[in-house]
N, C-alpha and C positions, 0 to 999 in steps of 0.2 A: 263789467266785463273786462275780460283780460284778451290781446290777442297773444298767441303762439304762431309759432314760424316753423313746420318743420321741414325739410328737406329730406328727399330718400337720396342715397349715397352709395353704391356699390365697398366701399372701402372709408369705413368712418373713420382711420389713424390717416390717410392723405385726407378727406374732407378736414379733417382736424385744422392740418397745418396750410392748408389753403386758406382757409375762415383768419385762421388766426393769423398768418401772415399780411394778406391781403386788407383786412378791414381791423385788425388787431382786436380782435374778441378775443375775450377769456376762457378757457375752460370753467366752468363751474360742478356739474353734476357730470358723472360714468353712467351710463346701464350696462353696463360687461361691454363685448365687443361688438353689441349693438345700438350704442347710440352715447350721443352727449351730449349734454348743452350748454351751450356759449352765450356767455352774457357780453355788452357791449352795445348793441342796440338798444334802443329803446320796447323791444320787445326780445324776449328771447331766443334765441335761435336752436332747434334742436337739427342735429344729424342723427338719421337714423339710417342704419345699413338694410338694403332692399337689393338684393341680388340683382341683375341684369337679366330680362328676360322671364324673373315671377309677375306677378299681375298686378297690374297698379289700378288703378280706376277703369269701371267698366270690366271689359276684358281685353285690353289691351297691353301686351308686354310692358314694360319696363325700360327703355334703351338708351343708354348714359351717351350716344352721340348726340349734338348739337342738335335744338328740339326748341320747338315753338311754343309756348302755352300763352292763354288769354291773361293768367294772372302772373306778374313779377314783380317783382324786389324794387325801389329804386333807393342808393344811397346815398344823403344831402353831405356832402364835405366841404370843408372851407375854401380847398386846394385841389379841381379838379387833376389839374397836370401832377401835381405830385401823389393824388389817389390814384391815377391811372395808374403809374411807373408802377407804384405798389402793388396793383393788383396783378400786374402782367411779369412781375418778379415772382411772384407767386406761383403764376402757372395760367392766369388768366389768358385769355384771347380776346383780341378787341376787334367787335364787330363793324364797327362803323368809325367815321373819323369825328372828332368833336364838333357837336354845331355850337351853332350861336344862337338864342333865340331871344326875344321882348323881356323874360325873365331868367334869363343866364343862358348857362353851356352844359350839355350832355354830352354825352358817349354810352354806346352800349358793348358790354364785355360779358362774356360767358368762363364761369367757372370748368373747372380741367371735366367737369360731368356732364357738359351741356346745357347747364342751367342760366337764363338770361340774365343780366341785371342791370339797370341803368346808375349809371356815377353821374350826379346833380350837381352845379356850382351855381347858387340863385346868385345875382346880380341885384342891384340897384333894390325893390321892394319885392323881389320873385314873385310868385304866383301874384300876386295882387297885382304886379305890373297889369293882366292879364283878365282878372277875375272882372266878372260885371257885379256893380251894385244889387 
């Protein structure tokens, strides 16, 4: 199995240069002026342009203000303080202020769409600091 990442986008040429700014993805593949994908993670990333206001799951609009969902992103860098700067040059917003925890430092920042994402800096043995036998 493979996973895919896609992302809906009102505007996939600024999703473009957010992705790539922020986290330094590559462009790889066009679909015309609805979609691309960026490689850089470890999984794919596609933007795909979904108007503001068409129907996204269920029947519930679409609405690129800041928004809550049960699933998101989180992305592991070496250098939280210097992922941050990066992402908030970009266009990012940072929701919270960095914590500390048993297995490193978080922050959560929403891309210029609404979309959540957590920036990871594991510490000492990360997760396993934490994990039970």
């Amino acid at each position: 199995m493979k996973l895919l990442v896609n992302i809906d986008v009102p505007d996939v040429r600024e999703a473009e240069a957010f992705y790539t700014g922020a986290f330094g993805l590559t462009p790889a593949r066009r679909f015309g002026d609805d979609g691309v994908e960026l490689l850089g993670f470890e999984a794919p990333l596609y933007l795909l342009r979904k108007d503001a206001g068409s129907i996204g799951a269920g029947k519930a609009a679409r609405d690129y203000a800041r928004h809550w969902t049960p699933v998101h992103c989180d992305v592991a860098v070496d250098d939280l303080d210097a992922a941050l700067a990066r992402a908030l040059a970009a266009g990012a917003t940072q929701d919270s202020p960095i914590r500390q925890a048993n297995w490193g430092r978080i922050v959560t920042i929403a891309d210029p769409f609404g979309h959540g994402w957590c920036l990871l800096q594991f510490l000492g043995r990360g997760y396993d600091e934490i994990a039970t036998p």
